[in-house]
N, C-alpha and C positions, 0 to 999 in steps of 0.2 A: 504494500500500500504506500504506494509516493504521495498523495494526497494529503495534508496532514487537515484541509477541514472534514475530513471521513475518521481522525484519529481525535478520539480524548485522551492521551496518552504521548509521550514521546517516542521518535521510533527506537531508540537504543535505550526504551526502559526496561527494565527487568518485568512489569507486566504491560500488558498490552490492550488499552482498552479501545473500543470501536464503536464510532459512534451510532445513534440508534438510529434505524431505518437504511445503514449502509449494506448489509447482507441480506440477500434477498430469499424469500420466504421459501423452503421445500429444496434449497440446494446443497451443497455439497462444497465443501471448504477445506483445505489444507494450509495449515499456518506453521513456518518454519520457524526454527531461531538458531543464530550462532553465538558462539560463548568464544571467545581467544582469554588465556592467560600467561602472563611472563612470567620466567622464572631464571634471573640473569639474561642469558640470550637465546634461553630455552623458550620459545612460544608452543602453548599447546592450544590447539583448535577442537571444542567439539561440536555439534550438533543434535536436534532434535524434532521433530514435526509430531503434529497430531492433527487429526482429520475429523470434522463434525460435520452434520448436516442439520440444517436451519430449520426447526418447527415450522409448519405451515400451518395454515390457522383451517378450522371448519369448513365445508364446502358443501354444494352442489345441493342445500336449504331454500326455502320460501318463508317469507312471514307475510302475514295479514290481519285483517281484520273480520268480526264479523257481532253485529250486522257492519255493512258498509258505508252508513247512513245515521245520524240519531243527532239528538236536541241535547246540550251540555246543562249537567247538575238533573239528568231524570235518564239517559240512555245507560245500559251499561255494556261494558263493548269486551270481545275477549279478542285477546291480543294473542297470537301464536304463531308457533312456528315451527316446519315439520321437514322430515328430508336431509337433515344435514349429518353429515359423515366426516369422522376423523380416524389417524393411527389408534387402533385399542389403548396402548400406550400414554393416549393423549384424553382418554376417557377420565370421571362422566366430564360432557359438556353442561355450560351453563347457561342462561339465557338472562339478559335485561332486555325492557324498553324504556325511551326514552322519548318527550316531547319535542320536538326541531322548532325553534322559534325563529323564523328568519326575519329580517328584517325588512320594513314596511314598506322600504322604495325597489324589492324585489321579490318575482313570484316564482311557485315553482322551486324544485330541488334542481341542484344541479350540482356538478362538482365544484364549480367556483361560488355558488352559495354555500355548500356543504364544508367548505376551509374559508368561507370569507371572516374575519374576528367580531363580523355582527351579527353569527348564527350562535345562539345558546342554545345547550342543553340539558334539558330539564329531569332527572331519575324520573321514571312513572314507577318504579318499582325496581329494590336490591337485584345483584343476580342470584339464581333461583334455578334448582337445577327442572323445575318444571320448566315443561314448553310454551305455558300457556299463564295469561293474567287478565282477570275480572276487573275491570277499572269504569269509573265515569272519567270525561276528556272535556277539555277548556274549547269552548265555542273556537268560532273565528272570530278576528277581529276586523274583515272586511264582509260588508255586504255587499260584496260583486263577487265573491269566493271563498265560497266554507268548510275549503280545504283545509283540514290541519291534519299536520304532518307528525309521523311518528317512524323514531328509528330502534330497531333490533339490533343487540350486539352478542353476539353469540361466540360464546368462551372457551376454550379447551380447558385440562385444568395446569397446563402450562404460563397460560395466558396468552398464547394466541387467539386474535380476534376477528371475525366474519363482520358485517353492515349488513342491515338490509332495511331498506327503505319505503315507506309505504304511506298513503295518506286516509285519513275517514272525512266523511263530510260530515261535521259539527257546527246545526246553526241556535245563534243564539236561542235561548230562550224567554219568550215577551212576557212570562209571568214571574220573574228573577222575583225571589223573597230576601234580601240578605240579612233580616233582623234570623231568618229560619235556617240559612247557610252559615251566618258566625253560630247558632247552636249547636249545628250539627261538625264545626271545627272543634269546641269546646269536648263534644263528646271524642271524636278522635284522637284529641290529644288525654282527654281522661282514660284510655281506653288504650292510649301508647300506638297507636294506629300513624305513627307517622308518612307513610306512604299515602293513605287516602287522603290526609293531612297536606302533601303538597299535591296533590293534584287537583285538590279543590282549590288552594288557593290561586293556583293557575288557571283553573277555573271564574272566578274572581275577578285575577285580574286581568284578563282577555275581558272578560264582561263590562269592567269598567272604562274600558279604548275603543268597545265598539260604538256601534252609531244608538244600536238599541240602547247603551249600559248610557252613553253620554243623554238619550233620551227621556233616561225612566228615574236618574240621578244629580241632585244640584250640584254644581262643584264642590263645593260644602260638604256635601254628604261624601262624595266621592274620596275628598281628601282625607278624611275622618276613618270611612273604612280601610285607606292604604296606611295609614298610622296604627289603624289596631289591628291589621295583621301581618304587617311587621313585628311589633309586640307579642303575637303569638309564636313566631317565628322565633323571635329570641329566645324565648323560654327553652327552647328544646335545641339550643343549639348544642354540640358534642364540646369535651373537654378533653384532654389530651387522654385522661384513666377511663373515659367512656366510650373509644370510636367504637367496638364493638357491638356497642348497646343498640338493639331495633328500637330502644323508645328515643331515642336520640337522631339530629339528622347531622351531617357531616359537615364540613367549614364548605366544600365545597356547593352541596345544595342549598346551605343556606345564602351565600353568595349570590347563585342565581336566584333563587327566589328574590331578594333583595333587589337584583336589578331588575326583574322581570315587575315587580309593584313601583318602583319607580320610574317605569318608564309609561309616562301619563300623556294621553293625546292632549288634556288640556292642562296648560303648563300650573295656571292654579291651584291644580291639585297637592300638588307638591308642599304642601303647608311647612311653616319651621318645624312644626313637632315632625312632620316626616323625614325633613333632612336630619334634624337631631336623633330620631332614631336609626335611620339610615348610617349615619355616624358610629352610632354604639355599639350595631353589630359589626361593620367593619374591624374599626378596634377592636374591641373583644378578641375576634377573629385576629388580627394580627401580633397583639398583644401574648396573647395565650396559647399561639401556637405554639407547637414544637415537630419538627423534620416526620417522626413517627405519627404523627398524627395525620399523614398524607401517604398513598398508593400509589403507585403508576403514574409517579408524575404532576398529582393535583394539585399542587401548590401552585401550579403556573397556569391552569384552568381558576381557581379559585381567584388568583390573583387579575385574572381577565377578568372574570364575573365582577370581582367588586369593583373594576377600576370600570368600567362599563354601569354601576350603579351610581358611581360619582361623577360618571359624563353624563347620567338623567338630569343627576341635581343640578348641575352646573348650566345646563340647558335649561333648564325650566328657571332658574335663577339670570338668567339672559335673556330674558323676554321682559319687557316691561309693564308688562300687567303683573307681575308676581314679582310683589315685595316682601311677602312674608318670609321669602328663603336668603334674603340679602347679605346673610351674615355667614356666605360660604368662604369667604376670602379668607377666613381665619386660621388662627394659628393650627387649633384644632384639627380642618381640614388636612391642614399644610402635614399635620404632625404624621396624621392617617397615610397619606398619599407614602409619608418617607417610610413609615414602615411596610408598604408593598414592597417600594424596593428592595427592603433587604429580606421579606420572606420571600421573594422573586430568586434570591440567592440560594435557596436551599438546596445542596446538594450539584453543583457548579463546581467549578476545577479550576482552580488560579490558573490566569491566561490563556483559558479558552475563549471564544465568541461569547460575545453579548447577549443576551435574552431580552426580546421583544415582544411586549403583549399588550391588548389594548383594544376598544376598540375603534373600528375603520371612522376615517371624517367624512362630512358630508357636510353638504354647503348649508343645511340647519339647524344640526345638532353639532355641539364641543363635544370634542374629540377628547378623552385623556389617554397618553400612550405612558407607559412605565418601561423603563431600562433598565438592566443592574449587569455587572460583572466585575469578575472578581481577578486581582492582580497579584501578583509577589509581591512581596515587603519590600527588597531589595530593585525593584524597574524603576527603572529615570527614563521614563519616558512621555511621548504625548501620544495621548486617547483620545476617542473619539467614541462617543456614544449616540446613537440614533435614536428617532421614533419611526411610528407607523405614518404618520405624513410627511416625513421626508425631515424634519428639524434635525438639527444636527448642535453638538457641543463638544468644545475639547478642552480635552483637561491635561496641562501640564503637570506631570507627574513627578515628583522626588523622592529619591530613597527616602525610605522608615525605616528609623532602629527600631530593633523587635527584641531589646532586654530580655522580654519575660515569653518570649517563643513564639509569638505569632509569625503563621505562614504567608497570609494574602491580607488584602485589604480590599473593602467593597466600593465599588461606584455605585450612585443609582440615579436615574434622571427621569426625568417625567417632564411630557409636552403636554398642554392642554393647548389647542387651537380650535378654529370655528365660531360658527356662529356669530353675532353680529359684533364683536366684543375683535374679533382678527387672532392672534395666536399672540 
């Protein structure tokens, strides 16, 4: 491997790490290495190789839905998925679904939606080595298309992973009760039902951005129910001795959930008490994490979620009808944002590439993009850190004494651009 952005590792390290996504799935690999040692002007040379083949994930599956059709908060839909085959070896498989919320200025799945940083994804339910899952699903939020989408990810127990994509048609419903839908949250969570738990409140909050939710809801009321169940949401967020716990939901679903309520068609919704709640599970969450407290990765989806919930507020606080959120400039905020970046850092490799997450600009909504990486104590030199819309910063770098043993040092940078306010 001459490439070294394919290596997390140096090539003349004693181990050799490779970075994820460069080995491609179901092949066959042989990795060499040479050793030389002197001894006066004796050199002895040896060598070694070993040969692996690269897990392939799941295949040759369908998922669906059925019924194909139904009204959100009264259908209930089973989620399944049948056909798929792996190495015995690689047995049982596992199954999740998941909500696709894509973003409002595109329709339809597609690859460049399915990787754009303005598609969330929502748990509809843990994975599970059933095929199959009884759920009710979050309307649509447009009334020209009551498509909503759902993805299957199906597990080996390696953790190789299959996709499969599918949509139901979910239209609102024009008799929404929510004094009878926050009861029926209240019993969920008395009940430890976290899973039904977010899917209602996706449920919710889709209802609240439609034209029916904007219809049948005063702003007032609107912004009142995104304040209390966010507050529900806190309640059961995980702690670093609980991620195991089903009565518990994970930093990273609470994340989305969080952005998925604050991202309001009408910007007054966004009341103080929601950005100040908004704020606390943030914190929380970044404050109390710890490395372990993250799978496969999530600290960098998590870290997108939340920064994706402080581009609603920020957007909705850049509109001029909505003063009640004006107090986002604050330290508070400032404080929140810095610690993304350095849970952005978890688990990173002094002087590898940068990590960029965030999400996408658009010429209506503030964009927040977050950057971190991490350097040697010992580089003198100049950096450069980016975002997602192109900003750039550099940073002159000088050696650190490191007395008491530190290895690396963090950078972290964060652009906020857009919206009428400019970058």
């Amino acid at each position: 491997i001459t490439d070294r952005s394919k290596l997390r590792s140096a090539i003349d390290a004693r181990t050799l790490i490779v970075a994820p996504d460069v080995l491609i799935a179901g092949r066959t690999y042989t990795f060499s290495v040479q050793a030389s040692v002197q001894s006066g002007a004796v050199v002895a040379t040896g060598s070694a190789s070993v040969t692996i083949r690269t897990n392939a994930p799941p295949s040759a599956g369908s998922c669906s839905s059925s019924p194909a059709s139904g009204v959100a908060f009264e259908t209930e839909f089973i989620l399944s998925c049948e056909g798929y085959v792996d190495d015995a070896e690689d047995l049982p498989l596992r199954y999740k679904f998941q909500l696709v919320q894509v973003n409002n200025g595109e329709s339809g799945l597609t690859s460049q939606t399915l990787a754009s940083p303005s598609t969330t994804f929502l748990d509809i339910c843990r994975f599970r080595e059933l095929q199959s899952y009884k759920t009710k699903l979050a309307g649509s939020t447009s009334s020209s298309d009551e498509r909503v989408f759902v993805r299957a990810i199906v597990s080996d127990n390696i953790g190789a992973e299959a996709y499969s994509h599918f949509h139901v048609n979910v239209t609102q419903s024009a008799a929404t009760n929510l004094t009878e839908i926050n009861a029926v949250l209240e019993q969920y969570l008395d009940q430890g039902d976290t899973q039904s738990f977010v899917v209602e409140i996706a449920a919710v909050a889709s209802f609240l951005s439609s034209s029916v939710g904007v219809s049948q809801t005063t702003t007032s009321l609107a912004g009142e129910e995104r304040e209390a169940l966010l507050r529900k949401a806190s309640q059961v967020v995980q702690t670093p001795d609980d991620q195991s716990s089903s009565s518990t939901l994970s930093y990273l679903v609470v994340a989305t959930i969080t952005e998925t309520l604050t991202g309001a068609s009408r910007a007054d919704e966004i009341t103080g008490d929601v950005v100040d709640t908004t704020l606390d599970i943030i914190g929380r969450i970044t404050e109390s994490y710890a490395e372990s407290s993250f799978l496969n990765g999530d600290e960098l989806k998590t870290v997108t979620a939340a920064s994706g919930a402080i581009s609603n507020i920020l957007t909705a606080a850049n509109t001029t009808a909505n003063a009640s959120a004006s107090g986002l400039t604050s330290k508070r905020t400032h404080r929140v944002l810095s610690n993304l970046t350095t849970m952005l850092a978890s688990g990173l490799i002094p002087g590898e590439d940068e990590v960029v997450v965030g999400r996408a600009f658009s010429s209506d909504k503030v964009a927040v993009s977050v950057a971190t990486r991490l350097m040697p104590v010992d580089e003198t030199t100049n950096v450069t850190l980016s975002s997602l819309g192109g900003a750039l910063v550099g940073l002159d770098l000088i050696s650190v004494g490191s007395a008491d043993g530190a290895t690396s040092m963090q950078l972290g940078y964060v652009a906020v651009a857009g919206g009428r306010g400019g970058s």
